[in-house]
C-alpha positions as CSV (number, residue, x, y, z in Angstrom):
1,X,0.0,0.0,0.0
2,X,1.5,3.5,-0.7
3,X,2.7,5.6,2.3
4,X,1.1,8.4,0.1
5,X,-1.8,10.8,0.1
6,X,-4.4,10.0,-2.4
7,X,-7.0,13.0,-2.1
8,X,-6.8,16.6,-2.3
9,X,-10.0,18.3,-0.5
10,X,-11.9,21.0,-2.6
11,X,-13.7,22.6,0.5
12,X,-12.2,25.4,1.3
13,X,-11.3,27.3,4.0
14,X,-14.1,26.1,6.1
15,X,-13.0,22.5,5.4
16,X,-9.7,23.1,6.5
17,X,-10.7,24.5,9.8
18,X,-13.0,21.4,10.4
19,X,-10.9,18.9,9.6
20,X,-8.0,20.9,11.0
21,X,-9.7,20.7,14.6
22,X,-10.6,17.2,13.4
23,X,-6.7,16.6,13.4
24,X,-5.9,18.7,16.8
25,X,-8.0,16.5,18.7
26,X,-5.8,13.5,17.8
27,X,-2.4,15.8,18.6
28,X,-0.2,13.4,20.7
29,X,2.3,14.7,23.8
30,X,5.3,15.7,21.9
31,X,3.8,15.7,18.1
32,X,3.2,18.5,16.4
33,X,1.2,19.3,13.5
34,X,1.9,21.8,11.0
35,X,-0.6,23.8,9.6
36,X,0.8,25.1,5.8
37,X,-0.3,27.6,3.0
38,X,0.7,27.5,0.0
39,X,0.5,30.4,-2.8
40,X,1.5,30.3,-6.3
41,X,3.9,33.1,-6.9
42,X,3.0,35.5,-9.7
43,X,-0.4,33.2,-10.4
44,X,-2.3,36.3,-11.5
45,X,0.1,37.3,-14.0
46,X,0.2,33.7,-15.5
47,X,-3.3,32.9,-15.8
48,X,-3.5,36.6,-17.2
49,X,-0.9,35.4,-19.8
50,X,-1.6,32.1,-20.7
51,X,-5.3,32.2,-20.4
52,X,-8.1,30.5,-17.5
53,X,-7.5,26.7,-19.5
54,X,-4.2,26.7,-19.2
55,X,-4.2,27.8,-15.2
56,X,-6.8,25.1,-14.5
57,X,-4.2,22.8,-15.6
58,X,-1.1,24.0,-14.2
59,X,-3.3,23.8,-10.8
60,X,-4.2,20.5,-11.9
61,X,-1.1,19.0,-12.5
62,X,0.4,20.7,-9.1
63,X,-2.7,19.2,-7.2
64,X,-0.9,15.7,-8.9
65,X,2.3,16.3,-7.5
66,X,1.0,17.1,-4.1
67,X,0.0,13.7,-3.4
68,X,3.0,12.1,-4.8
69,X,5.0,14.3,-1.9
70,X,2.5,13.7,1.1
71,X,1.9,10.8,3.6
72,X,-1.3,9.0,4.1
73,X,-1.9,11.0,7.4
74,X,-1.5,14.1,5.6
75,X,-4.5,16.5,4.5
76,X,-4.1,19.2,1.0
77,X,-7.0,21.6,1.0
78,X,-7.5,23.8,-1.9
79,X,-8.1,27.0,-0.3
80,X,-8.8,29.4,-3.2
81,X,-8.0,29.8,-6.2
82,X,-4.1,29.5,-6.1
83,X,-3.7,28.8,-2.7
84,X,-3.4,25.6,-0.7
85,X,-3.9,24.8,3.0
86,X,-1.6,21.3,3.9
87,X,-2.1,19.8,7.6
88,X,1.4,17.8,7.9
89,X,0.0,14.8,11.1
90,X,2.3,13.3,13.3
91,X,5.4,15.7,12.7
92,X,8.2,14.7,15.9
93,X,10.0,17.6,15.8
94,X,9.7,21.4,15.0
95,X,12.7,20.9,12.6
96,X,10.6,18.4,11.0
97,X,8.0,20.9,9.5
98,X,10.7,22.8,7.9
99,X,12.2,19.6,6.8
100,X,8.6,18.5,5.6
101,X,7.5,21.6,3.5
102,X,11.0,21.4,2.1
103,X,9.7,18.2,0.6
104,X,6.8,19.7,-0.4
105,X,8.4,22.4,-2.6
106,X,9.6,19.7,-4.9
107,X,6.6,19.9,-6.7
108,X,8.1,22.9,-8.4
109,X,11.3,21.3,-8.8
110,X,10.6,20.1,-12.3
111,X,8.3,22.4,-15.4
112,X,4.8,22.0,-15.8
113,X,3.4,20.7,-19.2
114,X,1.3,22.9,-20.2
115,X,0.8,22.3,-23.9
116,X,2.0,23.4,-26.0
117,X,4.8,24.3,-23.7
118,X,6.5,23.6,-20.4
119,X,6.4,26.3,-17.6
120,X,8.0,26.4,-13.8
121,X,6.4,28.0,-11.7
122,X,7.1,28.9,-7.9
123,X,5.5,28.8,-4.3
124,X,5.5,30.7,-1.0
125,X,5.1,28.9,2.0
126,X,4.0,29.8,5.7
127,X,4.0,27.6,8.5
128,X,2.8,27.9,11.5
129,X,2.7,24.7,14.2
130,X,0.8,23.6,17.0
131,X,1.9,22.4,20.0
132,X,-1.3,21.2,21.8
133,X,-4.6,20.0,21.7
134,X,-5.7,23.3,23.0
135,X,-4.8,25.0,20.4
136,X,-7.1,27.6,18.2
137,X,-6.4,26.1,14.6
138,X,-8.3,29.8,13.3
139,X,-5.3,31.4,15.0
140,X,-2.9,29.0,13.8
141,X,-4.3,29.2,9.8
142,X,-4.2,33.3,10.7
143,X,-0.4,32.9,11.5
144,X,0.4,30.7,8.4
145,X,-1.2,33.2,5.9
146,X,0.7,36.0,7.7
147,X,4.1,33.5,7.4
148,X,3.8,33.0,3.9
149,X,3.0,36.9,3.7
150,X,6.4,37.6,4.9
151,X,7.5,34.7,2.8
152,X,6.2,36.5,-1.0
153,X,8.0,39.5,0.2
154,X,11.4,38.0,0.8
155,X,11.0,37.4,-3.1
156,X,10.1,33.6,-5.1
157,X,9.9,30.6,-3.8
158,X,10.7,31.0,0.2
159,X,9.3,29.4,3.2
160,X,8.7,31.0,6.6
161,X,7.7,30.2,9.8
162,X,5.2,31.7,12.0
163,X,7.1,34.4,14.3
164,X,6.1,32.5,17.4
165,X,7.3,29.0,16.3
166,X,10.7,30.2,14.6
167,X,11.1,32.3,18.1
168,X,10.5,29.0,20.4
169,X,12.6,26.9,17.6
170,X,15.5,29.2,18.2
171,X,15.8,29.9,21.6
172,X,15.8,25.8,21.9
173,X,18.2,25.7,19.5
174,X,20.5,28.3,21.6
175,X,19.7,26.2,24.5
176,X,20.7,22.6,23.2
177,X,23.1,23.8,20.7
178,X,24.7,26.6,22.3
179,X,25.5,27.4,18.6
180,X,25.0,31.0,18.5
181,X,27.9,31.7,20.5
182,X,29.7,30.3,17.3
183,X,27.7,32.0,14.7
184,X,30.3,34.5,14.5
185,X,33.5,32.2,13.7
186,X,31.7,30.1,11.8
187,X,31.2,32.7,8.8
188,X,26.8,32.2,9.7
189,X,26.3,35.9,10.1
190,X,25.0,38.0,7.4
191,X,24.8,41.8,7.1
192,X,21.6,41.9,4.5
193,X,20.1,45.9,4.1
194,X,17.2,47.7,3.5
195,X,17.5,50.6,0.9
196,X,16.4,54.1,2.2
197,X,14.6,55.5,-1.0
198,X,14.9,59.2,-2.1
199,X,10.7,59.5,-2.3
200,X,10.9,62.2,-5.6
201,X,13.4,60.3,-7.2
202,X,13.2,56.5,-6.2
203,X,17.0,56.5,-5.9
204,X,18.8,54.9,-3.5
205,X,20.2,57.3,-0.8
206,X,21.2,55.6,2.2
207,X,21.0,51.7,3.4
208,X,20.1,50.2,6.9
209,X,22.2,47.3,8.1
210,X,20.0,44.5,9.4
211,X,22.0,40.9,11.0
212,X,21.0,37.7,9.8
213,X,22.1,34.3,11.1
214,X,22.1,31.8,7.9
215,X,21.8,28.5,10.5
216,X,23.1,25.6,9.2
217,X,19.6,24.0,10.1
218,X,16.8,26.4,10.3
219,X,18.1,28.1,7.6
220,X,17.6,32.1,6.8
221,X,16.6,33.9,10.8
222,X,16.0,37.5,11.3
223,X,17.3,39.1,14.1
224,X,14.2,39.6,15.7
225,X,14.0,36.2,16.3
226,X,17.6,36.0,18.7
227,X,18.3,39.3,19.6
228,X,16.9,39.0,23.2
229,X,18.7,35.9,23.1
230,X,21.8,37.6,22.5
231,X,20.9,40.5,24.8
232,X,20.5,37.8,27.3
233,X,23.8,36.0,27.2
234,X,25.6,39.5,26.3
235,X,26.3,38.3,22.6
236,X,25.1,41.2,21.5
237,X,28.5,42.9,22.4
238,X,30.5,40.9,19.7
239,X,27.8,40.5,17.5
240,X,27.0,44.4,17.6
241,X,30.7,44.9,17.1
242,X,31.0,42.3,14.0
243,X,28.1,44.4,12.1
244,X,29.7,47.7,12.6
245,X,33.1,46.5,11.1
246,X,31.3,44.5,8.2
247,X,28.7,47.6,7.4
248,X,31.7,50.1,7.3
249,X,33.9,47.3,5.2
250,X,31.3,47.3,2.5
251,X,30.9,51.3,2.4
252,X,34.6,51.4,2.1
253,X,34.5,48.6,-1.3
254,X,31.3,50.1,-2.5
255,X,33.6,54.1,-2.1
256,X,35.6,52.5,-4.3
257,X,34.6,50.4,-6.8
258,X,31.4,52.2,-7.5
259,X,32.6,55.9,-6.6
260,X,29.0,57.1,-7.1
261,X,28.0,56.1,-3.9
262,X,29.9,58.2,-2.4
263,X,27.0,60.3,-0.9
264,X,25.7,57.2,0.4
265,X,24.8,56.9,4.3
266,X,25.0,53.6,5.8
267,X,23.2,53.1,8.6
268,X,23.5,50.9,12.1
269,X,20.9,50.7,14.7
270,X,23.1,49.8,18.6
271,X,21.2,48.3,20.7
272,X,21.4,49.7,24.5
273,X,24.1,47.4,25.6
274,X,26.3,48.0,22.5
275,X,25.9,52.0,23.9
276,X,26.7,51.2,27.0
277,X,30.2,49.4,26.0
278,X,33.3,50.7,27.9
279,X,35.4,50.3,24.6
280,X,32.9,51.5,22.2
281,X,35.2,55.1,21.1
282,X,38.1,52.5,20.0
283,X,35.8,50.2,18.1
284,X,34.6,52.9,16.4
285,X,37.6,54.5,15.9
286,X,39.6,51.1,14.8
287,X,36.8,50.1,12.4
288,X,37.6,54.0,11.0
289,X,41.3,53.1,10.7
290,X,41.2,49.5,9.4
291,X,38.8,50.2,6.6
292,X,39.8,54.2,5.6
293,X,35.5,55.0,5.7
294,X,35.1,58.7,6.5
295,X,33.1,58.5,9.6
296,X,30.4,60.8,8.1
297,X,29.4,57.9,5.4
298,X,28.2,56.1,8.7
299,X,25.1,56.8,10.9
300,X,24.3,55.6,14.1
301,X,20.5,54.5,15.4
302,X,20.0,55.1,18.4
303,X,16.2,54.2,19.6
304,X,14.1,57.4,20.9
305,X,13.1,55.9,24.0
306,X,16.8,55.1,25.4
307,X,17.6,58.7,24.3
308,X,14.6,60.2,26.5
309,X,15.5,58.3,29.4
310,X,19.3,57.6,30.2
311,X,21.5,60.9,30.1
312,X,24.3,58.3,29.7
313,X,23.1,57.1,26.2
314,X,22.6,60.7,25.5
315,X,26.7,61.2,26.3
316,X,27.7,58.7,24.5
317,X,25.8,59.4,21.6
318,X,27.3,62.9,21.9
319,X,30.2,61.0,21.8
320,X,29.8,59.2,18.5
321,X,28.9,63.0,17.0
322,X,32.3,64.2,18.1
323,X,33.9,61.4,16.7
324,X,32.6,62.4,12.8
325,X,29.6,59.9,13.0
326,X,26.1,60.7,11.9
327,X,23.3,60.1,14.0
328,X,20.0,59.0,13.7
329,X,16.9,58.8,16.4
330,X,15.2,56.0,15.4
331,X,11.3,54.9,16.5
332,X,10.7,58.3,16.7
333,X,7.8,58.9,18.5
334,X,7.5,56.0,20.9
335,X,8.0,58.0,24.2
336,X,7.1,61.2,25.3
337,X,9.2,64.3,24.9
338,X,10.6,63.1,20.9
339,X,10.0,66.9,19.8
340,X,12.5,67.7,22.9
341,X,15.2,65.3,21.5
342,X,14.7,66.9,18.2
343,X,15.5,70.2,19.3
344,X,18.4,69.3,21.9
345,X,20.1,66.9,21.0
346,X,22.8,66.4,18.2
347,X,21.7,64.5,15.1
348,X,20.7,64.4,11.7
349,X,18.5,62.1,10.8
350,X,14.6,61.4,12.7
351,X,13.3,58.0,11.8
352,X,9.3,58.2,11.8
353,X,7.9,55.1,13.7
354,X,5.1,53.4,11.0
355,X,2.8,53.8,14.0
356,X,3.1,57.5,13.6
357,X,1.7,57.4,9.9
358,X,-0.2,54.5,9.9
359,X,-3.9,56.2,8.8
360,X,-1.8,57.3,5.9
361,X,-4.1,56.0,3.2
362,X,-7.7,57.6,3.2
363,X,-8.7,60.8,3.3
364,X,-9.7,60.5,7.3
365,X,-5.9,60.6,8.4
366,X,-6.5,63.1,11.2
367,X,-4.3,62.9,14.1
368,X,-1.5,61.2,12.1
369,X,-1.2,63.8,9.4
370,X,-0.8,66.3,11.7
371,X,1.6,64.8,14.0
372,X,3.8,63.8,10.5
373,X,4.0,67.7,9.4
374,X,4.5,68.9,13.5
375,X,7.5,66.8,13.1
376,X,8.4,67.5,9.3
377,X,8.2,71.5,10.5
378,X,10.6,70.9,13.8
379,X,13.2,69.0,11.1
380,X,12.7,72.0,8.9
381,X,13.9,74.4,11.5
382,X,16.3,72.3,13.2
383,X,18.0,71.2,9.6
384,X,17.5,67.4,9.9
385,X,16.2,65.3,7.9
386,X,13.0,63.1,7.9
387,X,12.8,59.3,7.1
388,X,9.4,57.6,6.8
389,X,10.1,53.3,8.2
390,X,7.8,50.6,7.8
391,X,6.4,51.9,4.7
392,X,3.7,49.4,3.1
393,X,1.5,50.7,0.7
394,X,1.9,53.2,-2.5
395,X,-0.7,55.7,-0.8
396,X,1.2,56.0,2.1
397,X,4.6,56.9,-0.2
398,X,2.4,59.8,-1.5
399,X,0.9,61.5,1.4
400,X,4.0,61.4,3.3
401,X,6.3,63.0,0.5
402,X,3.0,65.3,0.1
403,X,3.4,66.1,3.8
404,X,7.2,66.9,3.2
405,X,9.0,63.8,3.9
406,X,11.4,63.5,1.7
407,X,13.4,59.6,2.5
408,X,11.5,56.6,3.1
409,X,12.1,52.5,3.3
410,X,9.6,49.7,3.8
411,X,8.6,46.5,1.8
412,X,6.6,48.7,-0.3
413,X,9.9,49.9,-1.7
414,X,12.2,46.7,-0.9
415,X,12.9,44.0,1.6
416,X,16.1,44.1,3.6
417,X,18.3,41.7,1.1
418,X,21.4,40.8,0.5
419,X,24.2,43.1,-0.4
420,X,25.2,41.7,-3.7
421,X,21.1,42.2,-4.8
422,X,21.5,45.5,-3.8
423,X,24.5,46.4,-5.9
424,X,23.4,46.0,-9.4
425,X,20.8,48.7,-8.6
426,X,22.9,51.6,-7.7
427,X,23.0,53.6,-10.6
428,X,19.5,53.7,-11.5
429,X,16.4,54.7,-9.8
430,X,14.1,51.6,-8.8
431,X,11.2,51.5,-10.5
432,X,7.9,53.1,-9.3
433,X,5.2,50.8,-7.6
434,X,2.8,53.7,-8.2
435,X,3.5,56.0,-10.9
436,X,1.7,59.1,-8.7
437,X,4.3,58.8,-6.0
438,X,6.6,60.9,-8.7
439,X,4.3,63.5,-10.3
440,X,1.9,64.1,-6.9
């Protein structure tokens, strides 16, 4: 008898929950079972080029490969129209699930005939995993759709995992492993950054450095994910230390082999312990001398909140302004008294928490469009300047450049990728994901 699947559900989302709870009921201690969705990458575009026919049978034959690839306890709903909903039984480990939709995505591995052609095509998976019987398999699909958001924006073809499983999966890893102490010598650190975007002219004008730990098993994790960890066994030193040397190492090759970024600011956000490093002056100042970076190409973020609180962060910061670096306050508006730091303290650049702007997109924006041009006016007179973060959505890029903001960076522009991605776009402006964002 074969060890796979040998029905795909056509029920929908309604189905999925009922046999979903169906399956939680029957969750042994120390099994988990993964809940999955599945999107077909660019599916709107391809049905819109080769016609409804020929998308009914490239779902068709994709719906064949999935029960080549999953086991008899296993359950593929078709959700919608390109999306699939998998419920992966029985899994032993948390590991497993990665290890099991990896599986999965070889159903993409080879083209799909689609006469009188042959196309590949990609997927985007989130997973999210429970743990217990107890658990609320609505919240769990909820997760999975938002992993597999996050997954279409990392670009093709990528699987994530729901923030709270990927968390628990690698502080246990830390624990049992201990392997994050090694991260470092190992070569499994990666700087990856996030383009700040001139908002007239879609050009690249500065870049925010963001860690990444590439684990040998759980593959791509942000640093969301172990920073408390770090923080916690005071990794964060070294690690803080490693990403100031590697950001000012690639602003130094960039300076000169692409001399026209040389007006580019490269940005690193120092976490409260970093700033609170005896040796911090002679880091900075040996990372100056061993790559030849003027200190001005580099800006430091330093969060609002630990600004408007501890006088010593504000020293050192001062500190870091004598030394030739920029600086940036970063979350701004999270604590009370922003406005103050604004007009007191020395830096250039105000980073606009997305919470600030979020109402950004209909014509009731109230509160939030005035509290963006209070701050845009303060800049003004205080001769800083005014970046928009978290940006999602092509209406937000216009009201905020309407309202005088002049640098932004959020998905809606580009993910945080690697550098080498980055590179190959310096010379030209990206292209416009609305074309009003220019001409409004």
């Amino acid at each position: 008898m074969s060890d796979t699947s040998d029905s795909i559900e056509q029920g929908g989302r309604e189905s999925f929950l009922e046999k979903g709870r169906a399956a939680l009921s029957e969750l042994e201690k120390g099994s988990f079972l993964g809940v999955i969705v599945l999107d077909v990458d660019r599916f709107t575009a391809i049905e819109a080029g080769v016609g409804a026919v020929a998308a009914d049978l490239l779902l068709e034959n994709l719906r064949e490969r999935f029960l080549e690839l999953v086991r008899k306890p296993d359950l593929v709903v078709h959700l919608g129209r390109d999306e699939f909903g998998i419920l992966a039984a029985d899994l032993p480990s948390d590991v497993a699930a990665l290890q099991f939709t990896e599986r999965i995505t070889d159903a993409f591995s080879r083209p799909f005939p689609i006469p009188p052609n042959e196309m590949f095509v990609t997927g985007s998976f989130g997973i999210s995993l429970a743990v217990s019987p107890d658990d609320d398999i609505s919240d769990l699909l909820s997760e999975a759709y938002e992993a597999v958001e996050v997954a279409k924006r990392m670009g093709s073809g990528c699987v994530e995992m729901a923030v709270r499983n990927r968390r628990a999966l690698v502080r246990k890893s830390l624990h049992d492993k201990k392997d994050l102490g090694r991260a470092i010598e190992a070569d499994e650190l990666r700087l990856y950054y996030q383009p700040i975007i001139d908002i007239s002219t879609y050009k690249i004008s500065g870049l925010e450095a963001f860690v990444r730990w590439v684990h040998p098993d759980l593959g791509v994790i942000d640093a969301r994910e172990f920073i408390e960890l770090a923080e916690e066994t005071g990794l964060i030193i070294p690690i803080g230390n490693w990403g100031i040397r590697a950001t000012a190492q690639l602003a130094a090759t960039w300076r000169r082999e692409h001399p026209e970024t040389a007006s580019l600011t490269y940005h690193m956000n120092l976490s409260e312990r970093q700033l609170r490093q005896d040796d911090l002056s002679r880091v900075l100042l040996e990372t100056l001398e061993d790559t030849g970076v003027p200190a001005d190409a580099l800006c430091i973020e330093v969060g609002d909140a630990l600004l408007a609180l501890h006088a010593d962060i504000r020293a050192q910061t001062r500190v870091c302004k004598d030394l030739g670096f920029q600086v940036a306050i970063d979350k701004f508006g999270s604590s009370v008294g922003s406005l103050h730091l604004m007009k007191k303290e020395p830096v250039d650049y105000v980073k606009l928490s997305r919470r600030m702007f979020a109402q950004l997109k209909t014509e009731d924006e109230g509160v939030d469009a005035a509290m963006v041009e209070a701050v845009v006016t303060v800049a003004k007179q205080v001769g800083l300047r005014v970046v928009a973060t978290g940006v999602e959505t092509a209406a937000q890029a216009v009201r905020l450049r309407a309202r005088g903001v002049a640098l932004a960076q959020g998905f809606h522009f580009m993910p945080p990728m690697p550098s080498e991605s980055i590179e190959r776009l310096l010379d030209a402006p990206l292209p416009h994901r609305d074309a009003s964002v220019a001409t409004n």
